[in-house]
Each structure stands twice: as C-alpha cells, then as structure tokens.
N, C-alpha and C positions, 0 to 999 in steps of 0.2 A: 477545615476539611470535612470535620462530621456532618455540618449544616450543609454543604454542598450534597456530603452524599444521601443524606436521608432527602433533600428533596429530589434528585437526581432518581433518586430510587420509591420514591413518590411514598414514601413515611412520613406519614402525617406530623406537623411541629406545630406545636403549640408556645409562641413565647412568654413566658413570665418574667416579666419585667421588673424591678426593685426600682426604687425610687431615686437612684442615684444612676438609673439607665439612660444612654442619650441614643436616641434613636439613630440609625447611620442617615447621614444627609449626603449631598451633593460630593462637598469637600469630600466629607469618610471615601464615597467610590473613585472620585479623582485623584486620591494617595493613597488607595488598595496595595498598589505594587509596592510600598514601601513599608507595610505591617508586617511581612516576613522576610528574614534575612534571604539571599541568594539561596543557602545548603536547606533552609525551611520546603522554600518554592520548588526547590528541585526534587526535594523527598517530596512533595505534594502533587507535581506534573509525572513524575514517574506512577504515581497511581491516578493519572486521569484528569487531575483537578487542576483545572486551569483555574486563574484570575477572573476569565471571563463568564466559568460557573461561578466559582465562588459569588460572582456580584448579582449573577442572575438569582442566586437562591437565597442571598440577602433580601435582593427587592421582591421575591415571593413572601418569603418569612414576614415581612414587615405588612404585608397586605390581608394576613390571616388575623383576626381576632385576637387583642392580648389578653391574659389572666394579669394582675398589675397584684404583685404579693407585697403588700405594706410590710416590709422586715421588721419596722421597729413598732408594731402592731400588737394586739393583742394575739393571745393562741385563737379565740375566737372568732377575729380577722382573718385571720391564716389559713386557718380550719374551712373558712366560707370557701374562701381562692381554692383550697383543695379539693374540697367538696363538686364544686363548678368545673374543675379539670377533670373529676372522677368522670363527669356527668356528662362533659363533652365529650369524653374516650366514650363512653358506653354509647351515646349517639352517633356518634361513625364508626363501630364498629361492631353497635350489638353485644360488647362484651369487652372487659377490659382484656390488654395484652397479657398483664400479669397480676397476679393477685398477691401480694406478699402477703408471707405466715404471720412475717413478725402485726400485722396487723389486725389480726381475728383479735375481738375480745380488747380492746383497746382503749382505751379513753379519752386518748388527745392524742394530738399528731403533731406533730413540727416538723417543716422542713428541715432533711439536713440529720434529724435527730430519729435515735429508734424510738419504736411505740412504746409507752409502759403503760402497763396493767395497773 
C-alpha cells in the first residue's frame, strides 16, 4: 500500500535494490491478487488501493533509476550508494526532504545502523 500511495501522491521513490532482489515480472502481476489474504485487501480497498494501482505503481517504480546497495559490501560501497541517493534527492528537489542530526559530524554511515562519531 505505501508504494501505491507515494506514487499516487507523486512522491518521488527511489528503489534500492539488494542483491537477492527479483525484479516483479509478468507472473509477479498475474498472481498480484493472491499476495494478500481477503481481511489484507479489504483493509487496503477501504483506503483506496486497489490491485489495479498497486500494479500500476509497481510498473512506475520499476521504470525510475535503481541505486543497487551491495549488502554484503564494503562500508565504502555502501557509503558510494548513499552518497548517489543523497545526490539524486538534492537534484529533484534542490534540497534534501530531511536532514537527520544523528548525521552531522559523522564518519561512516550504514544502512539500517545509527551514525557514530
């Protein structure tokens, strides 16, 4: 439902992909209707989301640019992917959305993990 709404709501997505990502193919949208139980779909259609967004905002997402984050990578590696997503935020939008504190002053970044000093 979030990937529906953020492009419905034209919030730019950026996917990062991990190495163990399968792209959705043919099959994936032909068995859509069977990824959430009935009481899922219902909580989902009761705010809007139908099956037939969900796939439409799949097949967007999949057409924008991926960042591709090596997990089992160096911090180095990681660091570059972040770097490049910083970089595409600041490009569409002239400024990042959010600047976390935990970040000022920082010396390595990990996804997933806080900054340390």
């Amino acid at each position: 439902g979030e990937i529906s709404t953020a492009v419905f709501h034209e919030v730019p997505v950026v996917p990062v992909p991990t190495e163990d990502f399968t792209a959705p193919d043919e099959s994936f949208f032909s068995s859509l209707d069977s990824v959430w139980s009935v009481s899922a779909m219902a909580s989902l259609e009761a705010s809007g989301i139908t099956l037939d967004k969900i796939e439409k905002a799949y097949r967007k997402v999949m057409t924008v640019p991926q960042f591709p984050l090596p997990q089992g990578g160096s911090v180095q590696q990681q660091e570059v992917v972040v770097a490049a997503l910083i970089s595409q935020a600041k490009i569409r939008t002239g400024r990042l959305a959010t600047t976390p504190p935990l970040l000022s002053g920082s010396s390595s970044l990990m996804p997933g993990k806080r900054a340390v000093d």
